[in-house]
Backbone bond lengths (Angstrom), bond angles and torsions (degrees), N, CA, C in turn:
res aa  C-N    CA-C-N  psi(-1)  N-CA   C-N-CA  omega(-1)  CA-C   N-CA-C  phi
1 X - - - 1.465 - - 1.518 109.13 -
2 X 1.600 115.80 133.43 1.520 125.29 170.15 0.965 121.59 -78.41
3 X 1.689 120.64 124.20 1.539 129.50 -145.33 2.070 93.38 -89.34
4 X 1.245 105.96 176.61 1.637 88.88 -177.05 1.894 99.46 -92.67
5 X 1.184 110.88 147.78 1.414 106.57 -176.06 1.649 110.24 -90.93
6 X 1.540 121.20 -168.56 1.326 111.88 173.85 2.044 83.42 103.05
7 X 1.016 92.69 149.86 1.522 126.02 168.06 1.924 109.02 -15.43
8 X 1.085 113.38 149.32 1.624 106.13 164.72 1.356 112.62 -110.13
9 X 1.094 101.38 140.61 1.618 132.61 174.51 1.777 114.17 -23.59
10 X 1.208 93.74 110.80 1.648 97.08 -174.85 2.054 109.73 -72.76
11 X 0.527 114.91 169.04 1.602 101.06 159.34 1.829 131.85 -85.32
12 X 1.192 133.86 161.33 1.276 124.48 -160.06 1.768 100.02 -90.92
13 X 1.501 98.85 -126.19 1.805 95.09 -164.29 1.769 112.24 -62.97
14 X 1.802 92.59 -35.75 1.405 88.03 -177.62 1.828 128.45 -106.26
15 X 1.643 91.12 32.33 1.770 94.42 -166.07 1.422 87.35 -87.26
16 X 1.738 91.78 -165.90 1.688 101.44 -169.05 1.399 114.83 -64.09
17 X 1.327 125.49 -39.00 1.517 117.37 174.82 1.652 134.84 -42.04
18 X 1.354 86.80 -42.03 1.873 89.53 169.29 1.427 120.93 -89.06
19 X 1.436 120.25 -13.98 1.522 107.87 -178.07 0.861 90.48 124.41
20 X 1.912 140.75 -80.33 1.171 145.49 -155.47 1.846 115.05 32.21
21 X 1.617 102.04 -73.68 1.536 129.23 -157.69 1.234 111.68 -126.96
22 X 1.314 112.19 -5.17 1.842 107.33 -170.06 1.360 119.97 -86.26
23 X 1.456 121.13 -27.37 1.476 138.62 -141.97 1.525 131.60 28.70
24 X 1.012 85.56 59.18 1.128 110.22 163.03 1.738 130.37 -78.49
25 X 1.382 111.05 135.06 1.674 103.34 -157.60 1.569 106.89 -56.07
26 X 1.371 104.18 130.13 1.555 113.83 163.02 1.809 121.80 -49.39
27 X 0.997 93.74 -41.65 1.755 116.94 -178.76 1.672 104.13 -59.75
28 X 1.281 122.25 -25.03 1.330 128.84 -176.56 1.774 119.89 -73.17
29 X 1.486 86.73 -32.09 1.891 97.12 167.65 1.804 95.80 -100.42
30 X 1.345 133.97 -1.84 1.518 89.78 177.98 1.419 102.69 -118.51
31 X 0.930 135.26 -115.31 1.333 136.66 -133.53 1.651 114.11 -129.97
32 X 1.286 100.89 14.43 1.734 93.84 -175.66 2.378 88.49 -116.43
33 X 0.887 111.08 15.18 1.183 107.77 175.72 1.794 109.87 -146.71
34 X 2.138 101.81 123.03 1.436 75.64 -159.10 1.519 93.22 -99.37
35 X 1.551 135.62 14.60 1.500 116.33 167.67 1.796 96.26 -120.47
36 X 1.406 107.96 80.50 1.595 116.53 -172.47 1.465 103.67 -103.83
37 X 1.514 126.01 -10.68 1.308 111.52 152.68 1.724 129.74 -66.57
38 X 1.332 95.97 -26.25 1.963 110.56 177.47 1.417 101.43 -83.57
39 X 1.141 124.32 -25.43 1.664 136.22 162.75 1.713 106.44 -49.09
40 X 1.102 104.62 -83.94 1.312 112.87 177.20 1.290 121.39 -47.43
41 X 1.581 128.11 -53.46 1.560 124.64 165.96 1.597 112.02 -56.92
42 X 1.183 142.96 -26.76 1.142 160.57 179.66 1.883 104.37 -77.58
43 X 1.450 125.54 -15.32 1.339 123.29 -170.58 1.476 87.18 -102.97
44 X 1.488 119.97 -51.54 1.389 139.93 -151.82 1.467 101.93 -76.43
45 X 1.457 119.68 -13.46 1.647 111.65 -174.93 1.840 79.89 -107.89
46 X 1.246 136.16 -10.69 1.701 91.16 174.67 1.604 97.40 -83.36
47 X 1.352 125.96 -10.06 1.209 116.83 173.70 1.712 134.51 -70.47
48 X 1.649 93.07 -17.36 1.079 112.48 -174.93 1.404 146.84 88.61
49 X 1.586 87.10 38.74 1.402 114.13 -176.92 1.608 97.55 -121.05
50 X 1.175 121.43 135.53 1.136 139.38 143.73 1.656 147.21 -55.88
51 X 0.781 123.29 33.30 1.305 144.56 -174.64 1.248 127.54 -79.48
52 X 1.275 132.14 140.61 1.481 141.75 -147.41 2.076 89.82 -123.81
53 X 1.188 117.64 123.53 1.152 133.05 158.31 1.419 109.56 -23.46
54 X 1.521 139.97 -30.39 1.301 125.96 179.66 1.161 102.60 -116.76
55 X 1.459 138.42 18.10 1.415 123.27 154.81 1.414 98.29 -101.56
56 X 1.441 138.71 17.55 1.606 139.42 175.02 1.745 79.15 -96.92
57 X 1.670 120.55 -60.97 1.551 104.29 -170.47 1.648 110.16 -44.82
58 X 1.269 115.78 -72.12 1.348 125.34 168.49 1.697 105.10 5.53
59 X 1.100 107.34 -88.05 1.420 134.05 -161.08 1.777 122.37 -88.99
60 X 1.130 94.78 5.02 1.282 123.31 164.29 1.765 115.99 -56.97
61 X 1.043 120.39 131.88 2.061 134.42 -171.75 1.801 77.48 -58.23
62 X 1.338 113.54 124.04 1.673 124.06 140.53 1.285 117.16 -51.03
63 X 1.595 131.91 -24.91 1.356 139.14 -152.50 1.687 100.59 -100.96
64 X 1.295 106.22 -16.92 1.540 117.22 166.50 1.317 137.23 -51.55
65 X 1.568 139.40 135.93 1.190 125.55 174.58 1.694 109.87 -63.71
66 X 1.179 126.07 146.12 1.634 119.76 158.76 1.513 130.15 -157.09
67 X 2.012 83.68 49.01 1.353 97.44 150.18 1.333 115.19 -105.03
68 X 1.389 121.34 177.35 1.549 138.29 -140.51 1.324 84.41 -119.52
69 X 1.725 109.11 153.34 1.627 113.38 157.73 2.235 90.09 90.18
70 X 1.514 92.69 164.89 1.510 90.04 171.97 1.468 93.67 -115.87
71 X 1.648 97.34 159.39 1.427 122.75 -165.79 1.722 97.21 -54.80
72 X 1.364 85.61 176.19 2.073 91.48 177.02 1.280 100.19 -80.91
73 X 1.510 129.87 -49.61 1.438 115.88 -163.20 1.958 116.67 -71.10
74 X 1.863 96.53 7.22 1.726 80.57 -161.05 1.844 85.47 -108.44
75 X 1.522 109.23 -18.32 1.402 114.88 -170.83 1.518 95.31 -84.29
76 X 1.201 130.69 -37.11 1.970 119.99 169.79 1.941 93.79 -69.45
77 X 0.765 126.47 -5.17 1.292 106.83 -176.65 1.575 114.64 -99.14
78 X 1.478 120.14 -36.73 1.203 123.43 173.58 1.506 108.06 -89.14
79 X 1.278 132.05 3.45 1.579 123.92 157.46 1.607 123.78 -127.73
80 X 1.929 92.86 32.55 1.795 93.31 175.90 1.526 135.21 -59.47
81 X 1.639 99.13 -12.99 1.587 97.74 -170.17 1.222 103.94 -104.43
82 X 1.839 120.99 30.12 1.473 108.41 -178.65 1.821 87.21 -158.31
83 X 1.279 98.40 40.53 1.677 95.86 -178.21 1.551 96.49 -137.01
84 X 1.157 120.69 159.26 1.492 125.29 -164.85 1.880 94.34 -152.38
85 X 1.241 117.49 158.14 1.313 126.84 -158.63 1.814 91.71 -148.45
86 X 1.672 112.77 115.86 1.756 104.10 143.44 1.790 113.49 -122.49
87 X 1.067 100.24 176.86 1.080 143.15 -164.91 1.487 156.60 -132.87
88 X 1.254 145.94 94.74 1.580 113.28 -153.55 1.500 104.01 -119.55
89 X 1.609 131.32 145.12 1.180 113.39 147.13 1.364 129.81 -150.62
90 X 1.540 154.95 -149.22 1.083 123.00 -125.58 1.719 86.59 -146.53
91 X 1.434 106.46 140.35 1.442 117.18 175.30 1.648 121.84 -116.84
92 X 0.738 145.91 124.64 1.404 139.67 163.27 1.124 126.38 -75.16
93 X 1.454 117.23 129.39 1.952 110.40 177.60 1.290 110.25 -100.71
94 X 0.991 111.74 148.30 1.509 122.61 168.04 1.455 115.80 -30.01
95 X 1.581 118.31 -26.94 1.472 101.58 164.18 1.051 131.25 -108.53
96 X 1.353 112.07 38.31 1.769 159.38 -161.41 1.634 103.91 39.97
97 X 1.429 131.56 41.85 0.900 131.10 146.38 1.617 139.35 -50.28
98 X 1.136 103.02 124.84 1.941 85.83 178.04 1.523 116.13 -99.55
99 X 1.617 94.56 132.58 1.552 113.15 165.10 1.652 125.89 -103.44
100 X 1.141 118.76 145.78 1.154 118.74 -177.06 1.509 117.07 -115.82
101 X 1.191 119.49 119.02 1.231 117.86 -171.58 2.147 100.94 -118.91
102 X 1.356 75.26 139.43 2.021 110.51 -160.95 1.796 97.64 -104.44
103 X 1.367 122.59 98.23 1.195 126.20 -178.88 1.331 103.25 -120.41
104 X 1.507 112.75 121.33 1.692 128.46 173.44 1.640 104.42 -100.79
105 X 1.605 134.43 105.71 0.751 127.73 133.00 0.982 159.70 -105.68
106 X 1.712 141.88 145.00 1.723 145.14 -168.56 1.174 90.51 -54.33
107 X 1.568 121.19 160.80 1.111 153.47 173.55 1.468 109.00 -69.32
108 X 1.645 97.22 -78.46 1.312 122.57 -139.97 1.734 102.18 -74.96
109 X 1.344 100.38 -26.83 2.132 90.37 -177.19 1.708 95.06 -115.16
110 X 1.858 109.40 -8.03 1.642 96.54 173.22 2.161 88.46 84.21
111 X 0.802 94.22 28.04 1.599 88.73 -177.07 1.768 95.00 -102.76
112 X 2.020 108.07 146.27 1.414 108.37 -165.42 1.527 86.18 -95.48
113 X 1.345 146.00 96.63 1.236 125.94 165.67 1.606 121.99 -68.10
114 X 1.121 124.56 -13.97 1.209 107.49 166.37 1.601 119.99 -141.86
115 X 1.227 143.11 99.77 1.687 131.66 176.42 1.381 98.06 -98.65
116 X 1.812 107.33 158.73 1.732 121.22 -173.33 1.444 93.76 -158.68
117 X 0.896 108.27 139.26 1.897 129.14 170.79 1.660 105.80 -107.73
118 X 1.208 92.08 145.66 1.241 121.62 -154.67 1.790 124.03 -141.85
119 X 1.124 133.92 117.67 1.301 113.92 166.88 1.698 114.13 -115.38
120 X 1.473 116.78 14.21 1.362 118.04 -177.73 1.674 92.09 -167.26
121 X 1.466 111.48 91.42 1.750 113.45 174.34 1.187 92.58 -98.18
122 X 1.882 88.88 159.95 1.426 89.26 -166.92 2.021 73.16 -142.42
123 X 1.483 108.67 -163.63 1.758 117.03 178.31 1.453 105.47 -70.08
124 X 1.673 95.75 -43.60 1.673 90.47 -159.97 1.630 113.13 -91.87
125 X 1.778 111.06 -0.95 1.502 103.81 159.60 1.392 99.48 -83.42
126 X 1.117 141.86 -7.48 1.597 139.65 -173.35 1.380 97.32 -64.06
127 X 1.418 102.90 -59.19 1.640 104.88 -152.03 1.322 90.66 -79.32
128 X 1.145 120.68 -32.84 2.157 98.82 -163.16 1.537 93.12 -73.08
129 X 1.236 128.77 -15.74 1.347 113.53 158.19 1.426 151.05 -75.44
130 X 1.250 100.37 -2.51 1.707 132.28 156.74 1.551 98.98 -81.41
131 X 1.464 119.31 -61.38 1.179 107.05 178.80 1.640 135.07 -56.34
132 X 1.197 101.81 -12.79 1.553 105.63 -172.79 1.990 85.98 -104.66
133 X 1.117 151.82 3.18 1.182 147.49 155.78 1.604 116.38 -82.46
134 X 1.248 110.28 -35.42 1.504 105.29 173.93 1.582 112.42 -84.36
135 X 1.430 116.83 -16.93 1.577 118.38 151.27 1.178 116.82 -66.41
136 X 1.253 143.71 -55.81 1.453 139.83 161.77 1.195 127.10 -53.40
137 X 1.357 122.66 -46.58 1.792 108.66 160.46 1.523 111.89 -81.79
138 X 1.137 122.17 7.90 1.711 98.46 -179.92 1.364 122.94 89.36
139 X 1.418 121.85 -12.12 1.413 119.07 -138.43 2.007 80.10 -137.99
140 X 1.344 80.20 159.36 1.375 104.13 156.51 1.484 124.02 -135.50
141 X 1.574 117.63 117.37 1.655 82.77 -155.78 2.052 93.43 -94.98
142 X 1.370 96.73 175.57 1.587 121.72 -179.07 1.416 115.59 -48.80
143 X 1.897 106.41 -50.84 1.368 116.43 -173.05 1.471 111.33 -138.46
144 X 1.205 134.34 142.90 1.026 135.22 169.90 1.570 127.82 -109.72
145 X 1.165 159.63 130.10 1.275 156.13 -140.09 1.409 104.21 -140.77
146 X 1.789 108.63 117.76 1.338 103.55 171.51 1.606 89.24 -150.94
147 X 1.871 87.98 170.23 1.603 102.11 173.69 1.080 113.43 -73.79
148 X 1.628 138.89 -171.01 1.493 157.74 163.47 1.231 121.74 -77.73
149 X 1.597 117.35 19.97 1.183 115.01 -173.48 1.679 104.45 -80.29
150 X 1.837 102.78 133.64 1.646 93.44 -177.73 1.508 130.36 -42.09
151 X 1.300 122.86 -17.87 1.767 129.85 166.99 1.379 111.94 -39.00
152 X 1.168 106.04 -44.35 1.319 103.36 175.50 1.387 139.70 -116.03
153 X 2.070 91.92 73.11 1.336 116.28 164.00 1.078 137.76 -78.04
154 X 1.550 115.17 -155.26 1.531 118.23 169.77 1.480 134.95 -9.45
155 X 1.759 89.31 -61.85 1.137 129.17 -164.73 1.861 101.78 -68.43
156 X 1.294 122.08 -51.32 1.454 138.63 -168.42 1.513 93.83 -82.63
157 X 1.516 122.72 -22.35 1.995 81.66 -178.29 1.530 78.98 -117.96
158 X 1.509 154.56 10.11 1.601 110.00 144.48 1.395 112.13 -56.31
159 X 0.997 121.79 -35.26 1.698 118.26 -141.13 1.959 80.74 -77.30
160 X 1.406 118.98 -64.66 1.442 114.35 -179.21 1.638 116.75 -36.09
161 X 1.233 94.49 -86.34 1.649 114.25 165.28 1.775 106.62 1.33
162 X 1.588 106.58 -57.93 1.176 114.11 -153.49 1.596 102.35 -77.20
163 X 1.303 129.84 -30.33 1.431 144.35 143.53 1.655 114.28 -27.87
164 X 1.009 107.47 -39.46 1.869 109.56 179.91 1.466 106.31 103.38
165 X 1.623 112.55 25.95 1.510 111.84 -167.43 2.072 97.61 -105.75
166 X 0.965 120.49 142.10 1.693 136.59 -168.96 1.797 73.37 -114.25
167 X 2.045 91.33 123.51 1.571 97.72 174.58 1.484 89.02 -103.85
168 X 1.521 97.48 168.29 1.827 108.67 177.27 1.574 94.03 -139.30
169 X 1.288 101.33 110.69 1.877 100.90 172.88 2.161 88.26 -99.48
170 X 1.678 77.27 158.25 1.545 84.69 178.07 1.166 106.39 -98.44
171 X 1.297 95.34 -165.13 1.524 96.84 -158.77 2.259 104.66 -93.13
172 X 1.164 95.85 -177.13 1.987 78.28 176.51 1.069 119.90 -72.35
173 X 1.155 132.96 148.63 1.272 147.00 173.76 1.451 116.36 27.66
174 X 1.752 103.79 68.39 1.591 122.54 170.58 1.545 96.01 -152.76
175 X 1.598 87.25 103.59 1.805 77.29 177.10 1.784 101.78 -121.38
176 X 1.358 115.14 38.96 1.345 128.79 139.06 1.289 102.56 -65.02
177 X 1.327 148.48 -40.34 1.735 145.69 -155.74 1.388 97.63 -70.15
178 X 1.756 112.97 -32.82 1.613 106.34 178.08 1.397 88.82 -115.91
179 X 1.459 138.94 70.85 1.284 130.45 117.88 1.485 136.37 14.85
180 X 1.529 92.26 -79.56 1.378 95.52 174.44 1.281 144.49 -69.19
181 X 1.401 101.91 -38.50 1.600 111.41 147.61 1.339 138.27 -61.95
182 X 1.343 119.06 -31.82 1.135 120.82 169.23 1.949 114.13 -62.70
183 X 1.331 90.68 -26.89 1.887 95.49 178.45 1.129 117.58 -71.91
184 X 1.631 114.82 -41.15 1.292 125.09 -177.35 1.609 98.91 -64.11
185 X 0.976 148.44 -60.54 1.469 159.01 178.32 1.542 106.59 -31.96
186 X 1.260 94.94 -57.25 1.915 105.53 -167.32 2.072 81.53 -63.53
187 X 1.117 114.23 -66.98 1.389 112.77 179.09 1.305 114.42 -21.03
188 X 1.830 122.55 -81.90 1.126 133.95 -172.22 2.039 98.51 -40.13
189 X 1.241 117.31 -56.94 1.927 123.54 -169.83 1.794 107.50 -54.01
190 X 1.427 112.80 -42.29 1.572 131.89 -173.21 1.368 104.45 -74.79
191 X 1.309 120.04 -34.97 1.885 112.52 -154.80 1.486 87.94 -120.11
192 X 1.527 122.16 3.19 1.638 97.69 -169.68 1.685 107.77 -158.42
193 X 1.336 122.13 -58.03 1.166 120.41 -160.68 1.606 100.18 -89.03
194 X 1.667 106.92 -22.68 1.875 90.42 -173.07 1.499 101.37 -83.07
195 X 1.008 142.17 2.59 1.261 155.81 -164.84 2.174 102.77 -99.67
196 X 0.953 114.24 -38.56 1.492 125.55 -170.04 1.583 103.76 -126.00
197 X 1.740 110.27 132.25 1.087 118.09 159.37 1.698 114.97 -101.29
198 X 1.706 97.18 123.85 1.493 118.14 -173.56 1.700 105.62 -81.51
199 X 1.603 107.27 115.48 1.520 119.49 153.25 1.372 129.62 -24.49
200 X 1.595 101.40 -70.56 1.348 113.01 -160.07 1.481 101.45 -179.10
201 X 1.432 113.53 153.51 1.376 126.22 -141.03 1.951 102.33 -73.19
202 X 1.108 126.07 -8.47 1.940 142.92 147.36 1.210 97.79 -80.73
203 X 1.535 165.36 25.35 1.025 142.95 100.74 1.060 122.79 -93.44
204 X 1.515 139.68 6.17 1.212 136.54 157.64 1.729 116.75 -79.23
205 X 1.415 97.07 -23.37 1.489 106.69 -171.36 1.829 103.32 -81.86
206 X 1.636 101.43 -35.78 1.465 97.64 171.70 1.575 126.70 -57.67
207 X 1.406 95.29 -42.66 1.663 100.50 174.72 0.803 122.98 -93.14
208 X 1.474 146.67 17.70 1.441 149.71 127.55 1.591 94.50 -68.60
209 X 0.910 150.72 -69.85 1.691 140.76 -161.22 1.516 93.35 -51.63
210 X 1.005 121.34 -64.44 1.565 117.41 -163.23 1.779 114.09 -62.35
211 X 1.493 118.45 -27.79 1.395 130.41 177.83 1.813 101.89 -74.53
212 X 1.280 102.20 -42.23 1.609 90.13 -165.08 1.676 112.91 -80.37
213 X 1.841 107.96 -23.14 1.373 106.25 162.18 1.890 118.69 -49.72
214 X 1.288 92.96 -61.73 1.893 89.06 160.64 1.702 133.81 -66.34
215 X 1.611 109.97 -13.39 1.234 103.50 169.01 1.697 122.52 -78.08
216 X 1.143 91.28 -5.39 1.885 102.21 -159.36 1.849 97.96 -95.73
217 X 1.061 95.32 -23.54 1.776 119.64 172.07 1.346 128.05 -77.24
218 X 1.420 103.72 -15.68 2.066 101.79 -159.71 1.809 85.07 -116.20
219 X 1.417 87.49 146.21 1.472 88.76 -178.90 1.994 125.94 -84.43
220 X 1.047 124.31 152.75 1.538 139.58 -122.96 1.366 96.15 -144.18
221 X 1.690 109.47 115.98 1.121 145.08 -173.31 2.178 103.24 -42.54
222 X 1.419 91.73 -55.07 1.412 108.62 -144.35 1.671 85.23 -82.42
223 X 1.413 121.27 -16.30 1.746 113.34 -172.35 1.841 87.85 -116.96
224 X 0.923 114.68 71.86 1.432 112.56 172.20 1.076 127.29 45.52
225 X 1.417 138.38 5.81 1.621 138.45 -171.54 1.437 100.07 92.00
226 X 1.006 102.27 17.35 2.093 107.16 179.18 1.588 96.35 -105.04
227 X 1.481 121.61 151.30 1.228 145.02 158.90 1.814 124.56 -64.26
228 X 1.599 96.26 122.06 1.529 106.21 -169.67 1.857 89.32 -44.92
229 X 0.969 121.92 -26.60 1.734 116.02 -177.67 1.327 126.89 -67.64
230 X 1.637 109.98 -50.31 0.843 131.82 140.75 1.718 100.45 105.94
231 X 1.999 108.46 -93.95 1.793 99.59 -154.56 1.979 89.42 -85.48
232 X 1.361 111.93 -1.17 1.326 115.38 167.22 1.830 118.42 -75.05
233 X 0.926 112.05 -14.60 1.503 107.30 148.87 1.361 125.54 -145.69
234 X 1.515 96.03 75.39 1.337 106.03 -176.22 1.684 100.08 -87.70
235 X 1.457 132.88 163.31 1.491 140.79 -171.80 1.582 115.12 -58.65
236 X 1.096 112.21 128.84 1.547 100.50 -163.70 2.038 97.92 -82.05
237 X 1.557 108.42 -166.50 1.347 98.05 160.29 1.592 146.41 -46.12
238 X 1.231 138.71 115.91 1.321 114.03 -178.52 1.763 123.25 -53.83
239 X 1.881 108.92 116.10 1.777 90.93 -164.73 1.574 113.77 -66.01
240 X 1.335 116.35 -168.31 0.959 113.32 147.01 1.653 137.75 -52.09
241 X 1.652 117.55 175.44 1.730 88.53 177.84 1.525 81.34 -112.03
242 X 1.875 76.63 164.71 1.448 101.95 172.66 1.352 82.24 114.69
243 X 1.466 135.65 -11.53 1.849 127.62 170.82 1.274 108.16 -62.21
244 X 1.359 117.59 147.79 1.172 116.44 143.06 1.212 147.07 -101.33
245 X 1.488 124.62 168.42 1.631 111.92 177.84 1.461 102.80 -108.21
246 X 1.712 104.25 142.16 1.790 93.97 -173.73 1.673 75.57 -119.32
247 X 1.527 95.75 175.76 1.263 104.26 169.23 1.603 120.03 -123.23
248 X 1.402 143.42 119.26 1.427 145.18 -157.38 0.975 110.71 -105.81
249 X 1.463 123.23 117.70 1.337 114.25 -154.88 1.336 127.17 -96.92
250 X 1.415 140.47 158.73 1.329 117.88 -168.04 1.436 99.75 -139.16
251 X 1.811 104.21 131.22 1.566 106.86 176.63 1.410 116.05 80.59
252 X 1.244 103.63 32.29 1.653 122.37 175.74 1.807 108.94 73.58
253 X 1.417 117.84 41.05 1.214 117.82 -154.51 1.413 142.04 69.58
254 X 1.244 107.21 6.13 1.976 115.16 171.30 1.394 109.88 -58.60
255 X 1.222 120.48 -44.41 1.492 134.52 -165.61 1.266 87.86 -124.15
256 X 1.841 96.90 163.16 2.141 102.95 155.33 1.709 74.35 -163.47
257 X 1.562 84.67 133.10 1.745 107.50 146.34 1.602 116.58 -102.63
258 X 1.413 100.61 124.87 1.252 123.55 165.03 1.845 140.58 -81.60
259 X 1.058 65.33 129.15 2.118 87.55 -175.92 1.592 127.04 -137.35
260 X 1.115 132.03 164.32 1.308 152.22 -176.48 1.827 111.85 -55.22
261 X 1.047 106.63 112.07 2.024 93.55 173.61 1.171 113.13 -80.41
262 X 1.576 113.12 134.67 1.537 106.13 174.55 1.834 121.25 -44.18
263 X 1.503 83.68 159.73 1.627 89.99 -174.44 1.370 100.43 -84.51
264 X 2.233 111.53 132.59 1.251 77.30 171.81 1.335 118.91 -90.35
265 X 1.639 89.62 -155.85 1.768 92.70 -152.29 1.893 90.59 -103.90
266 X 1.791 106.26 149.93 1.108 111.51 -163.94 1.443 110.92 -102.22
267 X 1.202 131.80 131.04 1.256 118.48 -160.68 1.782 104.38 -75.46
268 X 1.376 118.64 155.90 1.937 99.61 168.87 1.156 118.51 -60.86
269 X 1.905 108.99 177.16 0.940 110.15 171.85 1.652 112.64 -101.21
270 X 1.672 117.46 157.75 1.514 88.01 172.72 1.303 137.93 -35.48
271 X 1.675 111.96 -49.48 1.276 108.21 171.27 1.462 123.59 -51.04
272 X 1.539 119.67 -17.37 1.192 104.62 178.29 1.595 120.74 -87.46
273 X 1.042 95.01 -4.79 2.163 123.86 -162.54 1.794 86.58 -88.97
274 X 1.436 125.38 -48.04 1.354 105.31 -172.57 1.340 115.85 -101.15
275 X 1.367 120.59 11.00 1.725 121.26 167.97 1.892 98.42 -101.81
């Protein structure tokens, strides 16, 4: 009897084409490889299957990712210590003026390297304010992450660009994509500015300098209860007892960082008064 001709029989959910039993990398059907069907026909012929790149789609898990590129949360995750995030938002003064305050922060320790007040931003105060942050930290970072707000035109990614920085605007109206900035912000409004009514744009600038010296100090949810500063306030000696802890207050008492009171001082003893 004549067998039917035409191609041989691939296997179903769990033959070699889908993985089922082979172990074959998972990563090859999802999303960190973008020609992972030629991947897979390319694994399956040293095995000794013959297979054409669109009978791997074919037969490919439905339950699979199969978009291209890696997700946002895994691509901020494998380039946090060279990605930087700004941001801007809006203050009121007491003579209901609006200020705008421009916060650039690092990723990777959550550190604000650069804040600027503002009552009229424009692109090119944007960027010299990136630029005066990668002078102060030292660093230049890889990527930078911002929203679509028109500020940051033409004008804001030559001046970056020209630094060696790759900008990433998000997408519309998802400002989960800047996460991190958006946290730092809610932070800066919660721990500082909804608490104090700002004068004028030299007292807004004072109390952001004085808040972020203590913000860079207090320890931080997202780095383990460790300080965006970090081996700069690491625990000093344990004192003796009988020390005390005072508390120093910061911002007219909103905050206080805590430390050790000097020891006092012991007066001699006679014997020490007549040698």
């Amino acid at each position: 009897m004549v067998g039917r001709g035409g191609r041989s029989r691939i296997g179903g959910r769990d033959g070699p084409v889908t993985g089922g039993d082979t172990g074959l990398d998972p990563a090859h059907y999802g999303i960190f490889a973008p020609n992972s069907q030629q991947i897979i026909a390319a694994e399956l012929a040293k095995l000794g299957y013959q297979i054409s790149p669109r009978t791997v789609a074919k037969y490919r898990p439905s339950d699979l990712d199969r978009q291209r590129g890696q997700r946002w949360t895994t691509f901020i995750r494998n380039h946090l210590h060279e990605t930087w995030a700004c941001d801007f938002f809006v203050l009121i003064t007491a003579r209901f003026r609006v200020l705008y305050v421009f916060v650039v922060l690092s990723l990777g320790r959550r550190t604000i390297v650069h804040a600027g007040v503002t009552d009229h931003p424009t692109a090119r105060w944007a960027a010299q304010r990136i630029a005066e942050a990668t002078s102060d930290a030292q660093q230049i970072p890889r990527f930078l992450v911002h929203d679509r707000d028109s500020i940051y035109g033409t004008d804001f990614h030559r001046r970056v660009r020209g630094l060696g920085t790759r900008l990433l605007a998000t997408p519309p109206r998802a400002p989960t994509f800047n996460a991190f900035g958006e946290r730092v912000i809610g932070t800066l409004r919660r721990d500082c500015f909804d608490h104090i009514i700002v004068k004028d744009q030299q007292h807004a600038e004072r109390v952001l300098h004085d808040y972020l010296a203590y913000y860079h100090g207090r320890p931080h949810r997202g780095l383990r209860m460790q300080s965006p500063d970090g081996a700069r306030h690491l625990p000093p000696p344990r004192p003796p007892n009988g020390t005390r802890i005072v508390g120093i207050p910061i911002l007219g008492g909103l905050h206080h960082r805590y430390g050790f009171a000097a020891a006092p001082r012991v007066p001699p003893s006679v014997e020490q008064r007549a040698a």
